[in-house]
C-alpha positions in Angstrom: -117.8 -94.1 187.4 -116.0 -95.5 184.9 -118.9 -97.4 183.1 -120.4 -94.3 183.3 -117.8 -92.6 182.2 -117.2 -95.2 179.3 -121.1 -95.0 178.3 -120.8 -91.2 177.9 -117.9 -91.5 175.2 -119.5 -94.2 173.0 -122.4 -92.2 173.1 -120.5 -89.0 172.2 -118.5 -90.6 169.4 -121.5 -92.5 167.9 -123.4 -88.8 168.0 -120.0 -87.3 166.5 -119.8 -90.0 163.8 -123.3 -90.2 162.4 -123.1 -86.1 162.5 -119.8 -86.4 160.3 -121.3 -89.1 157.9 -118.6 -91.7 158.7 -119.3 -95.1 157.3 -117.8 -97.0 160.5 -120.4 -95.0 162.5 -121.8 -97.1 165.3 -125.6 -97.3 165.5 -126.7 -97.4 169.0 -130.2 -98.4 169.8 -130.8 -95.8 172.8 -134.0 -97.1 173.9 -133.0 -100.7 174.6 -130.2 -99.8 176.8 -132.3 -96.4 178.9 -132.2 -99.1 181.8 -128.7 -98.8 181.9 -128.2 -95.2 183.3 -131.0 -95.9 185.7 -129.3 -98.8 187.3 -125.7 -97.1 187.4 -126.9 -93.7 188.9 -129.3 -96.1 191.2 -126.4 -98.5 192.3 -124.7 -95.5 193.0 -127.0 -93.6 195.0 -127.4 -96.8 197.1 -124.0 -97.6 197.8 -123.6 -93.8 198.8 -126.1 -93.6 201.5 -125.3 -97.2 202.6 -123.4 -98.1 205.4 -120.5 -99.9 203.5 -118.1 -97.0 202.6 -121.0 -94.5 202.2 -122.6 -91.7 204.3 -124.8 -94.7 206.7 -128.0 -93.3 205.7 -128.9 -97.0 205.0 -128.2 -99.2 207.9 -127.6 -102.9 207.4 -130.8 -104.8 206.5 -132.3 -101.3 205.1 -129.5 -101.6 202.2 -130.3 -105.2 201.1 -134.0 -104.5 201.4 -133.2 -101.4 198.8 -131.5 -103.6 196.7 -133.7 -106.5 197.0 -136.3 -103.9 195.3 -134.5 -102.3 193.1 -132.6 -105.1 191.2 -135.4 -107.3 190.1 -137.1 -104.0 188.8 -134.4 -103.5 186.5 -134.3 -107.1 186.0 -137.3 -107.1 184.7 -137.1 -103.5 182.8 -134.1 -104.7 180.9 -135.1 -107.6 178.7 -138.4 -105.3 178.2 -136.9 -102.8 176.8 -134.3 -104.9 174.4 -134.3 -104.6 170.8 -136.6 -107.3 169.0 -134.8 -110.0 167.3 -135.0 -109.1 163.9 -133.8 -105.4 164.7 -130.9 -106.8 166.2 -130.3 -109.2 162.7 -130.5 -106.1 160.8 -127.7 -104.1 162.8 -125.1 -107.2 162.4 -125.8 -107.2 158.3 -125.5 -104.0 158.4 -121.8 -104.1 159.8 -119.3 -103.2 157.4 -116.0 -105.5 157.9 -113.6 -102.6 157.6 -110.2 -104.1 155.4 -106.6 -103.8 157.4 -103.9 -103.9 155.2 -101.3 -106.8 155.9 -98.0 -106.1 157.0 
């Protein structure tokens, strides 16, 4: 939850900072990182209705089978869905190295 949780206010203050024009505003490239939600919330779901903690829906060996499905689907989904190389070179220049004052 708190990854979630975490996700949900860099998303808020990226959305807040770009609306405001701020120039340390963090660009966040939402379609390389839509596998993320889907693996939280799935991870979740999974551990809910296991046996481990959760409601037992899932006995043992039904679990890992779950998870041996789901994981290398997101796996795969992941690196599929990243940002190309040179999109990723452009974000970095554009960085701004913000100047602190020196006590």
């Amino acid at each position: 939850m708190a990854i979630v949780f975490g996700y949900v206010l860099l998303g808020g203050y990226a959305w807040y900072a770009t609306r405001k024009g701020l120039p340390d505003a963090p660009r966040l490239d939402w379609k390389a990182a839509r596998w993320l939600p889907v693996h939280l919330l799935g991870l979740g779901v999974i551990s809910w209705q296991g046996g481990f903690g959760g409601r037992g829906h899932l006995a043992l060996g039904w679990d890992i089978l779950v998870i041996a499905v789901f994981s290398p689907a997101i796996y795969y989904w992941a690196p599929a869905s990243a940002s190309l190389a040179g999109e990723i070179e452009r974000s970095i220049e554009e960085l701004a190295v913000a100047e602190v004052p020196v006590h």
